[in-house]
N, C-alpha and C positions, 0 to 999 in steps of 0.2 A: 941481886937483892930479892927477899922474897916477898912477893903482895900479901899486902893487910886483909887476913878475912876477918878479922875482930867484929865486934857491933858495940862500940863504942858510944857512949851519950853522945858525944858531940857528931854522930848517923843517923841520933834519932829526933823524934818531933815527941817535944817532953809537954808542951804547956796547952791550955785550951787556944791561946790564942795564937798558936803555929798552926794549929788544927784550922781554926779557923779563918787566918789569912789564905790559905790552900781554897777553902769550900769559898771565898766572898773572891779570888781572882784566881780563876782555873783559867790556866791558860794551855794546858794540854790534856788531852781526853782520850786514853784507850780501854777497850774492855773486850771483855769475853764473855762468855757463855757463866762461868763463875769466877771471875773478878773484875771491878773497877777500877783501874786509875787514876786518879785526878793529881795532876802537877802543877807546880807553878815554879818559875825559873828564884833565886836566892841569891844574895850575895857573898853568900861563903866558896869555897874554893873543894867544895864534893858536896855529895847529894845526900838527903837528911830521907828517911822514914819514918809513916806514923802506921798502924794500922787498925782496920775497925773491924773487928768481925760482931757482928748483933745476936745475941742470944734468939731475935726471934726468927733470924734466917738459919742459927747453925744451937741449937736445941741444947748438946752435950759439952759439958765444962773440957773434957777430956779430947772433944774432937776440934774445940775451939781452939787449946792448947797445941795441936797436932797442927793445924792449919796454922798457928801462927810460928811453930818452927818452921815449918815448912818455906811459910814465908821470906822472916829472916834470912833462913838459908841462901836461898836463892837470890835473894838483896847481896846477899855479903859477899857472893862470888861476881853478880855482875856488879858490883860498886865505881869496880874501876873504869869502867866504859863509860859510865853512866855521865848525863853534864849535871852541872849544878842546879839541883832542883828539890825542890821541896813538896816529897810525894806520900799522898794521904793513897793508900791501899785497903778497898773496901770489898769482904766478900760477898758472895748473893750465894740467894737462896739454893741451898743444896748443893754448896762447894767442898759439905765434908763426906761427901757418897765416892768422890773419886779419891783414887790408889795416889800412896805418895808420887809417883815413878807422874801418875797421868798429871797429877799437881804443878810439879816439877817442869813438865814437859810445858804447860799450857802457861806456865809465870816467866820461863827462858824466851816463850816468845815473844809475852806480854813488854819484855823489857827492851827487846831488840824492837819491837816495832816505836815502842816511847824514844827511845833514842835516835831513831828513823827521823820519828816526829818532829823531835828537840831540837832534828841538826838541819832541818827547812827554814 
């Protein structure tokens, strides 16, 4: 059978207050140079995305756009490893300067270390 890369409502963090149960009990914390993760574990049976990217860390409608395919993407293909968690994804300042390829690169790790994390 072939795995689900869909992004489905029921993957994402739709309401202000999924948003906010994530930022009032973080209970996993990774980042990088230009992204944040903040998790927190859920009772559903896969892991939900929300993401924030701030107009005053990333300026261009176009590059905000770019960075949150980018995102997605990279959510959709590790979804299946991932545990069940509920993860608010925030970019920092001057995350739209790097190449998809360096984007890519630096969110496949960002996932494999949260999973790391998630399974302590």
């Amino acid at each position: 059978m072939l795995a689900d890369f869909t992004f489905p409502k029921e993957v994402r963090l739709l309401t202000a207050f999924d948003y906010s149960n994530v930022f009032q009990d973080v209970q996993l914390r990774v980042s990088s140079k230009n992204f944040l993760i903040l998790a927190r574990n859920n009772e559903k049976d896969h892991p939900r995305l929300g993401i924030i990217i701030a107009k005053k860390n990333v300026k261009l409608a176009a590059e905000r756009n770019r960075l949150k395919r980018q995102l997605r993407e990279t959510f959709r293909k590790q979804r299946q490893i991932l545990p069940s968690l509920d993860i608010v994804l925030l970019a920092k300042k001057g995350a739209d300067s790097y190449s998809n390829t360096l984007i890519t690169k630096e969110l496949d790790y960002l996932w494999q270390k949260l999973k790391h994390k998630a399974s302590k």
